[in-house]
BAMI-116631 format. One record per residue (C-alpha): chain; residue number from 1; x, y, z. Coordinates in Angstrom, 1 decimal, always signed. Example, Ala and Ser with C-alpha at 12.3 -4.5 7.8 and 13.67 -1.06 7.14 Angstrom:
REM BAMI-116631
   kolkol   dogu       px       py       pz
        A      1    +12.3     -4.5     +7.8
        A      2    +13.7     -1.1     +7.1
***
This chain:
REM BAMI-116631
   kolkol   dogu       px       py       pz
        A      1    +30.2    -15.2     -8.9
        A      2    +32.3    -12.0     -8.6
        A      3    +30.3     -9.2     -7.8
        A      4    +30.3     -6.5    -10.4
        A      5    +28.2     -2.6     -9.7
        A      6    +25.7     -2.0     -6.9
        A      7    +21.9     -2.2     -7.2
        A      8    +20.5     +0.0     -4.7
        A      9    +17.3     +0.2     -3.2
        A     10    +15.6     +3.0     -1.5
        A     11    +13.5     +2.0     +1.5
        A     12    +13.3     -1.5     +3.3
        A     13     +9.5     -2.7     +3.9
        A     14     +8.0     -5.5     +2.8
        A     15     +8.3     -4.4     -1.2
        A     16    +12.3     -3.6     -0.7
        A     17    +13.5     -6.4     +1.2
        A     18    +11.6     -8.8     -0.9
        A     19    +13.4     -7.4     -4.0
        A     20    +16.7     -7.7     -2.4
        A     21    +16.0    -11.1     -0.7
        A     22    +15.3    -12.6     -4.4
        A     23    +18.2    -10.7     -5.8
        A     24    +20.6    -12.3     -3.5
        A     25    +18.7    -15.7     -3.7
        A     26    +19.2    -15.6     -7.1
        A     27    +23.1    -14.7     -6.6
        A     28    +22.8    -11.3     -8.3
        A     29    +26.3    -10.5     -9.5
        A     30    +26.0     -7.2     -7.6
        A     31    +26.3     -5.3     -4.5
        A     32    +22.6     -5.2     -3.0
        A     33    +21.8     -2.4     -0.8
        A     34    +19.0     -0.9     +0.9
        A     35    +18.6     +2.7     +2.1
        A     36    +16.6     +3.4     +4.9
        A     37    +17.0     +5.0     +8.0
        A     38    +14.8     +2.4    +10.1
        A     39    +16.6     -0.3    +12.3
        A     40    +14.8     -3.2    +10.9
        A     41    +14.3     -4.5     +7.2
        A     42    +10.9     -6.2     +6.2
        A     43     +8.5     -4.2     +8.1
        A     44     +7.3     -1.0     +6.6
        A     45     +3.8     +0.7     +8.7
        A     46     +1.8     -2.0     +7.6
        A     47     +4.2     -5.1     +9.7
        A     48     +5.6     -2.8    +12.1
        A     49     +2.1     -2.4    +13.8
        A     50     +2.6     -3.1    +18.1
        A     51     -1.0     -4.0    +18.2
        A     52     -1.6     -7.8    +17.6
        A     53     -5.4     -6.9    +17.2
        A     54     -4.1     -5.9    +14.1
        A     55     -5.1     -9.0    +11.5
        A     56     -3.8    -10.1     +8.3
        A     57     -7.4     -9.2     +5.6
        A     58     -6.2    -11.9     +3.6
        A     59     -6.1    -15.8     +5.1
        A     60     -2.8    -17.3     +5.9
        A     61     -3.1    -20.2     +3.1
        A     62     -3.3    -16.7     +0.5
        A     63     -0.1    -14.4     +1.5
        A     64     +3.2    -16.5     +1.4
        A     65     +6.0    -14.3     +0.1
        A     66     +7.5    -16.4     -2.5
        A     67     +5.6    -16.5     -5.6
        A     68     +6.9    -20.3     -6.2
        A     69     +5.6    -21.7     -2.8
        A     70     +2.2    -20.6     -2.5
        A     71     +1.8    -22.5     +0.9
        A     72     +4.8    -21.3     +2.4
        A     73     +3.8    -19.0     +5.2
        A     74     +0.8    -21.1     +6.6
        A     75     +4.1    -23.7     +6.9
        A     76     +6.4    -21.1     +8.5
        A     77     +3.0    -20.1    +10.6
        A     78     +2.4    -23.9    +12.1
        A     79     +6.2    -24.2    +13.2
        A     80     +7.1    -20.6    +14.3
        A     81     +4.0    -19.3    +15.6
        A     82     +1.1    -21.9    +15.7
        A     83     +0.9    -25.5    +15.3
        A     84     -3.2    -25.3    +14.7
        A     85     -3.7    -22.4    +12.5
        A     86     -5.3    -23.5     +8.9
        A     87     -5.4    -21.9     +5.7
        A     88     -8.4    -20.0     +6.1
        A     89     -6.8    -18.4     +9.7
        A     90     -5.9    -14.5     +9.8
        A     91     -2.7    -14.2    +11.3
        A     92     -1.4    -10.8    +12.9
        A     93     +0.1     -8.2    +10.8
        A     94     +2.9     -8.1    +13.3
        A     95     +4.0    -12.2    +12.9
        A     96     +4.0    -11.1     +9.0
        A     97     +6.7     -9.0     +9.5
        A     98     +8.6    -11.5    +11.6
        A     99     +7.6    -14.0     +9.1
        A    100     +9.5    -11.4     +6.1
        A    101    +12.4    -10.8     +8.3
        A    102    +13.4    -14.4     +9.1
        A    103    +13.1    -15.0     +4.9
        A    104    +16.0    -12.3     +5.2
        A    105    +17.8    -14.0     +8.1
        A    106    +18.1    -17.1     +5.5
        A    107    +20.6    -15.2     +3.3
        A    108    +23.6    -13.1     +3.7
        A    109    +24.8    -10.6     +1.0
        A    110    +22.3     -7.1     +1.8
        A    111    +23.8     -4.7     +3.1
        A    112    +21.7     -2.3     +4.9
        A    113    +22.4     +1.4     +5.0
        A    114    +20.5     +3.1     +8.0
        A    115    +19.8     +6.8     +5.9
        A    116    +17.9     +8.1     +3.7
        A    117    +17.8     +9.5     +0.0
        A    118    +18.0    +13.0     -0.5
        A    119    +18.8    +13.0     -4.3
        A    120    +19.8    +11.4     -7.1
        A    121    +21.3    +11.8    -10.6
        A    122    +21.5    +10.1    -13.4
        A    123    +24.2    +10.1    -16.0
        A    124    +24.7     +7.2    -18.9
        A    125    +23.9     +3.9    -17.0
        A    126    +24.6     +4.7    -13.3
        A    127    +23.3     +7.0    -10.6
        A    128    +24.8     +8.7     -8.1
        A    129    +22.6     +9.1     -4.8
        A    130    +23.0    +11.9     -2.2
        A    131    +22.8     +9.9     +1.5
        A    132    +21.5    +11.8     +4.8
        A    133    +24.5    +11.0     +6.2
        A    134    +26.6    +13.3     +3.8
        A    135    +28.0    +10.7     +2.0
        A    136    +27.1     +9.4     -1.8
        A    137    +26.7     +6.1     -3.5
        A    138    +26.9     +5.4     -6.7
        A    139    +24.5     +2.4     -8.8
        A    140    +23.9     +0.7    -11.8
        A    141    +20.1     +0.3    -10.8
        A    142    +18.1     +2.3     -8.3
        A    143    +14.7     +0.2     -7.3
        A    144    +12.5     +2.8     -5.4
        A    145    +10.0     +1.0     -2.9
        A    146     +8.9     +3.8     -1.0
        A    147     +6.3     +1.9     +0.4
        A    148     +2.6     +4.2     +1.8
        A    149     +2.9     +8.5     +2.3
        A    150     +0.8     +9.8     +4.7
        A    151     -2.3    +10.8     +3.7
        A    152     -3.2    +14.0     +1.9
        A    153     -4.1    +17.5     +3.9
        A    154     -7.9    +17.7     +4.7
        A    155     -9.6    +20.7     +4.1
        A    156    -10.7    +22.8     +6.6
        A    157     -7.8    +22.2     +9.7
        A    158     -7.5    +25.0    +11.7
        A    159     -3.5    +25.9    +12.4
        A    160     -4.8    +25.9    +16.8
        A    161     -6.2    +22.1    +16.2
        A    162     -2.6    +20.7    +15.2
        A    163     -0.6    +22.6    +17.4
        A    164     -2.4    +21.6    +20.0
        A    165     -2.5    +18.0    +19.1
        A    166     -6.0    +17.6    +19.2
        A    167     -5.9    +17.0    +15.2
        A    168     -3.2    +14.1    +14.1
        A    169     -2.3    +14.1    +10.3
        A    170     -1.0    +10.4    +10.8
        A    171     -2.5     +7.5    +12.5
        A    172     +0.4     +5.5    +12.9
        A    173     +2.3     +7.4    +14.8
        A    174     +2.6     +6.7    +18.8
        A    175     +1.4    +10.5    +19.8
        A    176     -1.7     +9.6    +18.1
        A    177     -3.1     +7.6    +20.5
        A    178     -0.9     +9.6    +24.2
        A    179     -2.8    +11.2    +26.7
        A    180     -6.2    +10.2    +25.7
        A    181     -9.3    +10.0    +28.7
        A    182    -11.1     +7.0    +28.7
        A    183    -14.3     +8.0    +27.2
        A    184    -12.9    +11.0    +25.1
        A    185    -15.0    +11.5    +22.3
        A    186    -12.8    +10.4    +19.0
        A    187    -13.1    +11.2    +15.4
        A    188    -12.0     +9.6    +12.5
        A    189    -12.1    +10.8     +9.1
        A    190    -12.3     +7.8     +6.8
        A    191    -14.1     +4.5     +7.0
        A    192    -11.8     +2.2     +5.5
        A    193     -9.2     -0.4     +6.6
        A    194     -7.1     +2.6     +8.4
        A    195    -10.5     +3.6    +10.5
        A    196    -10.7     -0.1    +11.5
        A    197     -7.1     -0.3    +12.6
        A    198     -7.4     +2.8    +15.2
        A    199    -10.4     +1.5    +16.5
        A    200     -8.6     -1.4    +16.9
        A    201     -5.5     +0.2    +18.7
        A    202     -7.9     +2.5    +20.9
        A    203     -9.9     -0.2    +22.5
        A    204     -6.5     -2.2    +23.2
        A    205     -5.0     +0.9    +24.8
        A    206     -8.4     +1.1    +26.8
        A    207     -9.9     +3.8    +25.2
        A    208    -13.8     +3.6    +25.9
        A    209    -15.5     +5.9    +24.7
        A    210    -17.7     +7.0    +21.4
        A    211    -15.8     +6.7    +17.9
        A    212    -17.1     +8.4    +15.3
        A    213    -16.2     +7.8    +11.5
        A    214    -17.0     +9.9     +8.5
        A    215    -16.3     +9.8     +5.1
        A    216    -18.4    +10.9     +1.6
        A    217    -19.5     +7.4     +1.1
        A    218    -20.1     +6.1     +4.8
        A    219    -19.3     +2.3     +4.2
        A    220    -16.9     +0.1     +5.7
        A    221    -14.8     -2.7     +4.1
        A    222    -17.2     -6.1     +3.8
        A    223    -16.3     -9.3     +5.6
        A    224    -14.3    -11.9     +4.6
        A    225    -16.5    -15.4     +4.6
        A    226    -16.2    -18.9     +3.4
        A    227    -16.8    -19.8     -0.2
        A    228    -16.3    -22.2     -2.4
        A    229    -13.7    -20.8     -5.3
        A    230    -14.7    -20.6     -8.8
        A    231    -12.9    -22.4    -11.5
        A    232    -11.7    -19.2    -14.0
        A    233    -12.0    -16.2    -14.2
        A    234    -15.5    -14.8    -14.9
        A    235    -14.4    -12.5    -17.5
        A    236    -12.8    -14.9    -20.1
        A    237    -11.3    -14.0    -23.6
        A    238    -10.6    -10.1    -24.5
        A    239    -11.0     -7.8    -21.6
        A    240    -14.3     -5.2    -21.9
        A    241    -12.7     -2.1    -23.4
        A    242    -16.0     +0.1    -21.2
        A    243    -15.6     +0.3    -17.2
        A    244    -19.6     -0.6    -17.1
        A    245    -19.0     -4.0    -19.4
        A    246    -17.0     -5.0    -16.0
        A    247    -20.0     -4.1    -13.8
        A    248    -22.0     -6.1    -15.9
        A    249    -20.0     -9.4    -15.8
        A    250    -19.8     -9.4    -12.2
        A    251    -23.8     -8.6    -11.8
        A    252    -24.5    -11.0    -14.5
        A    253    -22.6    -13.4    -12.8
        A    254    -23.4    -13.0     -8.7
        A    255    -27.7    -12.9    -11.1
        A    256    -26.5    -16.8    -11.6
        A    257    -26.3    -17.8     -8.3
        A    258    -22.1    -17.1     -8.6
        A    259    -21.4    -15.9     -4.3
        A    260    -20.5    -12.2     -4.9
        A    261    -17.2    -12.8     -2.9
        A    262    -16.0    -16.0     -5.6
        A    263    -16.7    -13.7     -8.1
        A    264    -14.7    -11.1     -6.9
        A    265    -11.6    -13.1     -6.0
        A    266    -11.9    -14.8     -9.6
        A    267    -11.1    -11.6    -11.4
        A    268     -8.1    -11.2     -8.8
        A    269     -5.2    -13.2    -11.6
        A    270     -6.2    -10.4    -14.5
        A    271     -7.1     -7.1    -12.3
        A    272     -4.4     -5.4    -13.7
        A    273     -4.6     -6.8    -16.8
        A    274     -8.4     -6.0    -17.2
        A    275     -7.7     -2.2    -15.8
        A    276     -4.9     -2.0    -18.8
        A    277     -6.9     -2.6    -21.1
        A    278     -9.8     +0.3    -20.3
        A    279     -8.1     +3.7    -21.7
        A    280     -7.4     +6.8    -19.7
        A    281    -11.0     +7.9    -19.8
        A    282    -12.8     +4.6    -18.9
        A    283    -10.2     +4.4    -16.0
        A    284    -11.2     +7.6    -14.5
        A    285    -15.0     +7.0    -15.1
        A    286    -14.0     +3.8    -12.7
        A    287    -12.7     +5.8    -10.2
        A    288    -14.9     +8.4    -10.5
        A    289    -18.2     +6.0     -9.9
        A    290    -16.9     +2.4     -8.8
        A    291    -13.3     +2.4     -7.2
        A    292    -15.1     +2.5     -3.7
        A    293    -17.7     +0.0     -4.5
        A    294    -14.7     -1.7     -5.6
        A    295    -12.8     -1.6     -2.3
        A    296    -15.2     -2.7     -0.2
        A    297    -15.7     -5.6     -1.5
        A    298    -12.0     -6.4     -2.6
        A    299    -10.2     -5.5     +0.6
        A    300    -12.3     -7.4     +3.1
        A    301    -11.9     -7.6     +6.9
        A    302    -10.8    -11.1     +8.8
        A    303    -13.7    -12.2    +10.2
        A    304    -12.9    -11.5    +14.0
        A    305    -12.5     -8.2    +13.2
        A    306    -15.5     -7.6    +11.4
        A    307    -17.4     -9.3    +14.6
        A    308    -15.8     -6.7    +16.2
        A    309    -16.9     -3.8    +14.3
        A    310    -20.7     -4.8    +14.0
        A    311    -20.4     -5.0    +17.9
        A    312    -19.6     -1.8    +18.3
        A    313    -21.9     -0.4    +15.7
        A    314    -24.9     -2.3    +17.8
        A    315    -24.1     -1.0    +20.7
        A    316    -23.5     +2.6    +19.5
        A    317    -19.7     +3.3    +20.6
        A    318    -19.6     +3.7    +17.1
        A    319    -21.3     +6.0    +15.1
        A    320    -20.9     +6.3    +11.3
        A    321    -22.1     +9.0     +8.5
        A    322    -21.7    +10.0     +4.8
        A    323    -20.4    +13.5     +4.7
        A    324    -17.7    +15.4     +3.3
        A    325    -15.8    +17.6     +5.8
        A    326    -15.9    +21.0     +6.3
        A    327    -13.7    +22.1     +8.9
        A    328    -12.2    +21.2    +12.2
        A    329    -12.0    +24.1    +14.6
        A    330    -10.7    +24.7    +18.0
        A    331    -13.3    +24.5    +20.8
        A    332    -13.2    +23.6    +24.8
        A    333    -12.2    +20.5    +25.4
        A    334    -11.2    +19.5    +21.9
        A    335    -12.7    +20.5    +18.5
        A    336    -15.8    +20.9    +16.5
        A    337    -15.8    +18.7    +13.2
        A    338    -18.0    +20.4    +11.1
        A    339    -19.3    +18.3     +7.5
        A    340    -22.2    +17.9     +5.0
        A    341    -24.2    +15.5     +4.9
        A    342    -25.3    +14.3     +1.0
        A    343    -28.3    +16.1     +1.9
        A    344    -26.4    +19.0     +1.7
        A    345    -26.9    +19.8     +5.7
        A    346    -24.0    +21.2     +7.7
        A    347    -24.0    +18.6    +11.1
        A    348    -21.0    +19.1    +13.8
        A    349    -19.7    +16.8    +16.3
        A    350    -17.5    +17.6    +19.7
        A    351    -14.1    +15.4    +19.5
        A    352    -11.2    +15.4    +22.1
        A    353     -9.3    +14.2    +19.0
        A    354     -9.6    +14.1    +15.3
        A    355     -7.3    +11.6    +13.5
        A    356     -6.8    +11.5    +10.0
        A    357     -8.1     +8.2     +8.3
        A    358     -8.2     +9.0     +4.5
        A    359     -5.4     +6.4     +3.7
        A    360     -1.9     +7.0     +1.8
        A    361     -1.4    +10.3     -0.6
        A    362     -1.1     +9.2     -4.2
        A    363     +0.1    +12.6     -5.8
        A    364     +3.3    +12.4     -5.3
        A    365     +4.7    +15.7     -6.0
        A    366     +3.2    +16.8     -2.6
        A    367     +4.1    +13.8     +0.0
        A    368     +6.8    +16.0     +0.8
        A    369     +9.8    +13.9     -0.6
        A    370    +13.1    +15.5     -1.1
        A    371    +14.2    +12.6     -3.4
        A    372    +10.8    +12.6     -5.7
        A    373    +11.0    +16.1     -5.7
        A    374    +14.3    +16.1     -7.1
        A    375    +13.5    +13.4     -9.9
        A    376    +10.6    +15.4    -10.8
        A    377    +12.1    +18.2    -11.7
        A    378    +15.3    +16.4    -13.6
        A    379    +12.2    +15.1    -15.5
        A    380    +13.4    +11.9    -14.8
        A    381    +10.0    +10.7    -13.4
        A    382     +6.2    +11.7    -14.4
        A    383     +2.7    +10.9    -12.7
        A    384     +0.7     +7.9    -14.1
        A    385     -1.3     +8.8    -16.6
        A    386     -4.5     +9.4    -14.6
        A    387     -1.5    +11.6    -12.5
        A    388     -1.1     +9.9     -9.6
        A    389     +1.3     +7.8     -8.4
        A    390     +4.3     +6.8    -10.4
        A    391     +4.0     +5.7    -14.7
        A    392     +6.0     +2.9    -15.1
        A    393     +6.7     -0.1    -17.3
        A    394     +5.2     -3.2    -17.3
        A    395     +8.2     -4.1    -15.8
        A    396     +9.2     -1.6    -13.1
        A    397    +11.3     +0.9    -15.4
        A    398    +10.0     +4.4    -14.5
        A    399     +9.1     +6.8    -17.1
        A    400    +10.8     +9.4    -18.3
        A    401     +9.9    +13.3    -19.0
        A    402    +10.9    +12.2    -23.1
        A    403     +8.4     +9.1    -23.1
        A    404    +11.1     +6.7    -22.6
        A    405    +11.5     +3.8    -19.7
        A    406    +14.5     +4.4    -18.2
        A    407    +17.4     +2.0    -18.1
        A    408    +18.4     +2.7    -14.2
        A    409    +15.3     +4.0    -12.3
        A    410    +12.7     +1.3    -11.0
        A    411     +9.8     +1.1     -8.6
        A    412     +8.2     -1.7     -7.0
        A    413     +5.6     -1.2     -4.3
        A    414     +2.5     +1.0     -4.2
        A    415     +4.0     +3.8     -6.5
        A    416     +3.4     +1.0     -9.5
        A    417     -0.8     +2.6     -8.9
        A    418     +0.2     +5.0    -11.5
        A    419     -0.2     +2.5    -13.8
        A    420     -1.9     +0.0    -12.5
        A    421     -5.1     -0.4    -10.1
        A    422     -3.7     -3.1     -7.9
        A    423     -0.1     -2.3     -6.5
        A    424     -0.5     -2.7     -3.1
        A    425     -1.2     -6.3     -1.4
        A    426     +1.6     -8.7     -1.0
        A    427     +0.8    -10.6     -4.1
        A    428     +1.3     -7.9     -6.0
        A    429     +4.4     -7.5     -4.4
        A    430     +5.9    -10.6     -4.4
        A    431     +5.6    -10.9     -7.9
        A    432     +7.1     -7.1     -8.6
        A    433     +9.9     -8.1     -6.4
        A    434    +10.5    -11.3     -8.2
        A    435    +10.2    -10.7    -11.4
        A    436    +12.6     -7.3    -11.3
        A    437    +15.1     -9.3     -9.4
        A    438    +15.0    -11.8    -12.8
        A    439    +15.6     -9.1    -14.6
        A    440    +18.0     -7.9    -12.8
        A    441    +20.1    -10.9    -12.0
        A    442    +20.5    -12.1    -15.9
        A    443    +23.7    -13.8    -16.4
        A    444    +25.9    -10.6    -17.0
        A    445    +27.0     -7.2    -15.3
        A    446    +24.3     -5.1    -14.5
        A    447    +26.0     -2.4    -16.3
        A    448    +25.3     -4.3    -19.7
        A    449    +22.1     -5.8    -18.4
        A    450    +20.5     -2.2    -18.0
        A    451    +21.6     -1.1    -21.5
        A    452    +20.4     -3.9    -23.2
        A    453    +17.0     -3.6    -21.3
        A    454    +17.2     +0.5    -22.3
        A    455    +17.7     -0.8    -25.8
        A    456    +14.7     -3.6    -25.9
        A    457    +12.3     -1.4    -23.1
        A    458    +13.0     +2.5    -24.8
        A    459     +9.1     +4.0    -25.6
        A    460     +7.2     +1.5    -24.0
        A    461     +4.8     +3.2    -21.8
***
């Protein structure tokens, strides 16, 4: 088929390249490209990890890419990687992304452009994007997959502590983890699946001595363990309209001998549909009182690495408390991390380094992004309605300042948590990627595809 227009999509991890591998598999009449200033496609921070201690928290039988062949990475796993591994096997986060990039070495037809977005403009049904490089591309569709921000500026950081290095924003970066003593006293602020991955890294890179994690709640993610899988869902029929009605199925149900972890993963097909259905103020009750509950127990940890956690906490090398931080101050040696207990007691702890554990910003006007920025003000984009992340459609059309989905502007990827409460694990993102590149790759230009969508799509929130 003749290609007609461009589709262009700004940033090339795991959400991106998905999108533009099902574009092209499903022969797109287009020009697909991807924008971002990395070498490699398919990887993003979460595939692009060195560390191979760094698992896979969902089993390889549970994560294949393509929505239509649920078993096709534990296949691609047996001949590329390991002949024995199983279903039920966590597989490195790492062999993920070479598992994503070799779905892209299967087609021909992206073409990758190795800048970034500054800006973009809209006018009728195309945009025009400003590149890094100086130069400008115009679109009939701009899908933004952004992928994870850093995380947001903790209170208290004295100016010395960063310039000195002895405080790191960003726990994926390389610096993180340089010129570190063996038993140097560490600190992490956070306990969740970000705290578990520097542990990780530091004990690979022989770092011995005494991690310690804190965050308001003090809990880390649960443990991943067999079970035997429930038939449906446990909440059948209308969802609750009350954030407490969910609480109540799931304890009414784990009450009837249901294993809490069945119950869990049963409500996994509707999440989104059952967190659409609570209004504004029922969603922010749920954040407010059970999103971290919530976490815990839906993100788990692969099994060896939950071994490898509970070792640590026996033998004390790591040390864990609920507190809210207070301030991190210069001092020999390192830095005092000064929080408050829930008892309200002020408790400090010596660190040679203090690295930043809270997981990805969500308000978007302050990750520091020239081309959100930009749409921002052009009112071209708003916050989800509990204002963070990104409001779109229900099928990846942003929102616009007037109430209207736009024609031009999508998202897939973790920015979709404006609306929804599940936007980030790869079966979310298979399906985004999928289903917009359906949409996308209807049997006519995209030009006419867009403004018949505008048409159908225009005030649906």
């Amino acid at each position: 088929m003749k290609k007609q227009g461009t589709i262009a999509i700004v940033g090339g991890g795991v959400s991106g390249a998905l999108t533009a591998y099902h574009l092209v598999r499903r022969s797109v009449p287009a020009r697909v490209v991807i924008l971002d200033p990395h070498p490699q496609l398919g990887l993003g921070l979460a595939y692009s990890t060195p560390s191979r201690q760094h698992l896979l928290n969902v089993p390889a039988g549970k994560i294949s890419a393509l929505p239509d062949q649920p078993d096709h990475f534990l296949r691609w796993l047996q001949m590329h990687y390991d002949p024995k591994i199983t279903a039920a096997d966590f597989a490195p986060r790492a062999v993920f992304g070479q598992y994503i990039q070799s779905l892209l070495a299967t087609i021909q037809g992206i073409e990758h452009l190795q800048t970034a977005v500054f800006d973009c403009h809209v006018a009728g049904a195309q945009a025009t994007l400003s590149l890094a490089d100086g130069t400008t591309l115009t679109a009939d569709a701009v899908v933004l997959a952004t992928g994870n921000f850093n995380p947001a500026a903790l209170p208290g950081i004295s100016e010395e502590v960063t310039r000195r290095g002895v405080y790191r924003h960003s726990a994926w970066e390389d610096a993180t983890y340089e010129n570190l003593p063996v038993d140097a006293p560490i600190t992490l602020i956070g306990t969740g699946l970000t705290a578990i991955d520097v542990l990780l890294r530091l004990r690979e890179r022989g770092h011995r001595g005494i991690v310690t994690a804190i965050s308001r709640h003090g809990i880390f993610p649960n443990r991943h363990a067999p079970y035997e899988p429930l038939a449906e869902c446990i909440i059948t029929g209308e969802p609750p309209a009350k954030a407490h009605e969910l609480l109540h199925a799931v304890h009414q149900a784990i009450k009837a001998g249901k294993p809490w972890r069945a119950v869990v993963d049963s409500l996994r097909a509707r999440t989104n549909e059952l967190w659409l259905a609570l209004s504004p103020a029922e969603q922010r009750r749920f954040r407010r009182h059970l999103l971290r509950r919530w976490e815990v127990v839906r993100h788990r940890m692969a099994p060896p690495i939950a071994d490898h956690l509970d070792a640590e906490l026996a033998a004390g090398t790591l040390v864990h408390h609920h507190g809210s931080l207070h301030a991190v101050t210069s001092a020999e040696g390192g830095a005092t991390v000064q929080f408050r207990t829930n008892s309200a007691n002020m408790v400090e702890v010596a660190a040679a380094r203090v690295i930043n554990c809270t997981g990805p910003d969500m308000n978007y006007h302050r990750v520091g992004s020239p081309l959100l920025n930009s749409l921002f003000a052009q009112g071209l984009i708003v916050d989800g309605p509990l204002g963070n992340g990104l409001w779109s459609d229900q099928h990846g059309a942003l929102r616009t300042q007037d109430g209207t989905s736009s024609s031009v502007l999508f998202n897939v990827g973790p920015g979709r948590m404006g609306t929804l409460l599940e936007s980030i694990a790869v079966p979310e993102l298979r399906n985004q990627a999928a289903d917009l590149a359906e949409l996308l790759a209807a049997e006519t230009s995209p030009v006419e595809l867009l403004c018949e969508k505008c048409e159908r799509l225009s005030g649906v929130a």
